[in-house]
C-alpha positions in Angstrom: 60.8 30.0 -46.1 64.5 29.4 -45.4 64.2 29.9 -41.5 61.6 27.1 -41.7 63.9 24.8 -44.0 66.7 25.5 -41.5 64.2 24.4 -38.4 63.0 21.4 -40.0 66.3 20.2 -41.1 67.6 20.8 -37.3 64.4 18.9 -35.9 65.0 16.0 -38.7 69.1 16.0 -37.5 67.8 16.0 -33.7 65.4 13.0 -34.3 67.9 10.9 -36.2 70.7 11.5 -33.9 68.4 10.6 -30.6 66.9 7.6 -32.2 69.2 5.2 -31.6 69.9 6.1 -27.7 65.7 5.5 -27.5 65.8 1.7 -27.6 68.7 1.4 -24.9 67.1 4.0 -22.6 64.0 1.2 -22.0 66.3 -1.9 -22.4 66.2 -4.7 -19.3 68.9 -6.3 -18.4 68.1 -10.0 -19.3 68.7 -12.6 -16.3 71.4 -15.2 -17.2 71.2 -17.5 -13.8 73.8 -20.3 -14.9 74.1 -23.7 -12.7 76.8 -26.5 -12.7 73.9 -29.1 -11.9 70.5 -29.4 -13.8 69.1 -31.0 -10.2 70.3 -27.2 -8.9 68.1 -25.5 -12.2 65.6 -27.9 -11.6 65.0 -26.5 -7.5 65.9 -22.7 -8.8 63.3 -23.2 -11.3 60.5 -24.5 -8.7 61.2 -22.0 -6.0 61.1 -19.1 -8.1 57.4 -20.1 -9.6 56.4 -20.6 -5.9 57.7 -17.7 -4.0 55.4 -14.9 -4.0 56.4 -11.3 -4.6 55.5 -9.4 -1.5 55.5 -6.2 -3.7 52.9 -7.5 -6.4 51.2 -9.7 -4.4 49.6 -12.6 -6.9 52.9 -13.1 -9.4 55.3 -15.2 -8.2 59.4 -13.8 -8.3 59.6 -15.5 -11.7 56.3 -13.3 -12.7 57.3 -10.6 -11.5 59.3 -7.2 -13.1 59.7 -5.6 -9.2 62.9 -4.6 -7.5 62.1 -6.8 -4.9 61.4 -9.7 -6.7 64.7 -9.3 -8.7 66.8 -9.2 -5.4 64.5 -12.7 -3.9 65.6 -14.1 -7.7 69.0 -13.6 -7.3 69.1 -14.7 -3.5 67.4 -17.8 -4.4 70.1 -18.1 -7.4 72.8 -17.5 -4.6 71.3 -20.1 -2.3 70.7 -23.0 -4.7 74.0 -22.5 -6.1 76.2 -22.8 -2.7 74.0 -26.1 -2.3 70.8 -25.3 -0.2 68.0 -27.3 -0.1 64.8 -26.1 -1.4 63.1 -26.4 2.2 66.3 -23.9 3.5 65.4 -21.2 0.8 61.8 -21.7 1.7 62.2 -21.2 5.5 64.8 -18.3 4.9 62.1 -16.3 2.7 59.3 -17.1 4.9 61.6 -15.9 7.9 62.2 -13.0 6.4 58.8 -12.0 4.7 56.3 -14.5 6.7 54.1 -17.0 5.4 52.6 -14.7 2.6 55.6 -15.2 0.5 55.1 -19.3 -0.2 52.0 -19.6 -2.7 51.5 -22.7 -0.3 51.7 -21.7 3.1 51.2 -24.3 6.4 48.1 -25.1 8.1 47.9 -22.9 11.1 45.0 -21.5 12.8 44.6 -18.4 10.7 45.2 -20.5 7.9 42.3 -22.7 8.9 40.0 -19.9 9.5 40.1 -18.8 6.0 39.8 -22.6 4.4 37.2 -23.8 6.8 35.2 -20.8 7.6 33.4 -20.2 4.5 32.8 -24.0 4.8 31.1 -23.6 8.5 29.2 -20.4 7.2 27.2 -22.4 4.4 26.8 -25.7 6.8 24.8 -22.8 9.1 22.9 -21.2 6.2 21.8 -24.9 5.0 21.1 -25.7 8.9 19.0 -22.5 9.4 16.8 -23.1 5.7 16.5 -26.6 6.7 14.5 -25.9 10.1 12.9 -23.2 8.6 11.3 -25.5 6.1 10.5 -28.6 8.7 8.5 -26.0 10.8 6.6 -24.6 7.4 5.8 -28.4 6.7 4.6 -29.4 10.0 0.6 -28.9 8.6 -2.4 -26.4 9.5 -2.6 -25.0 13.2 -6.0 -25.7 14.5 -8.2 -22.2 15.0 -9.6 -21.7 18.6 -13.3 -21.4 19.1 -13.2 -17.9 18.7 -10.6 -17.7 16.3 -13.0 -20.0 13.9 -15.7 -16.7 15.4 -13.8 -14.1 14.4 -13.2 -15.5 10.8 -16.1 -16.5 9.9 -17.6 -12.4 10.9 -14.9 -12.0 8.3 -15.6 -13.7 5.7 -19.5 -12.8 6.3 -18.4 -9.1 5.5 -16.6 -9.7 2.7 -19.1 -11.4 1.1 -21.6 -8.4 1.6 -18.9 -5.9 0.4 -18.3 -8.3 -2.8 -22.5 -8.2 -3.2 -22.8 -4.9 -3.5 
């Protein structure tokens, strides 16, 4: 009994001291980005809900708990704050991680592909259905001579087999 009251009492002592060092082992360090201008907070603020993280794909930098997204935070801190424009952090980031990286990206011919080719795929689906359905409507084909022959032997010889 007194080897377990010793072991509980040195588990208890182990918890208690540890406890406090649990909280700060899964602390963040919070992001203070402080401007001189609002105007400067105002672009900062933009571009970071714009820019993509190339790491997570669909958050933007501001979304985002990555590395990499940090470091494109705190470059996009260091640019706004020495004074460039929100086009100048746009075309460095796209420079360096290509047009995937702006949630708006420019019209180009890949680009245009992917807007306008779903587009041209249902055009053709409705243009196929629609001459499918003219050439149902066009009315009864006339029956050759011995088409009208042939049928009618048909129709004789079901008859008998629905006689019987």
């Amino acid at each position: 009994m007194r080897s377990f009251c010793t072991t509980l009492f040195l588990a208890l002592s182990l918890l208690v001291a540890l406890s406090p060092a649990a909280p700060a082992a899964y602390a963040e360090d919070i992001e203070v980005y402080s401007f001189d201008e609002p105007a400067k907070e105002a672009i900062f603020q933009e571009l970071i809900t714009e820019l993509r993280c190339p790491k997570c794909q669909n958050q933007s930098i501001a979304d985002s708990d990555a590395d990499l997204a940090r470091d494109l935070r705190d470059r996009t801190y260091l640019m706004v704050k020495s004074g460039a424009s929100k086009q100048e952090v746009i075309d460095y980031m796209v420079a360096r991680y290509g047009d995937f990286v702006h949630y708006q990206p420019p019209m180009t011919v890949a680009t245009s592909i992917l807007w306008w080719g779903p587009i041209a795929v249902l055009a053709g689906g409705a243009l196929v259905i629609l001459v499918r359905v003219r050439t149902q409507r066009r009315g009864e084909v006339e029956l050759t001579d011995s088409e009208r022959a042939r049928l009618a032997e048909l129709r004789k010889a079901q008859q008998k087999d629905t006689d019987q």
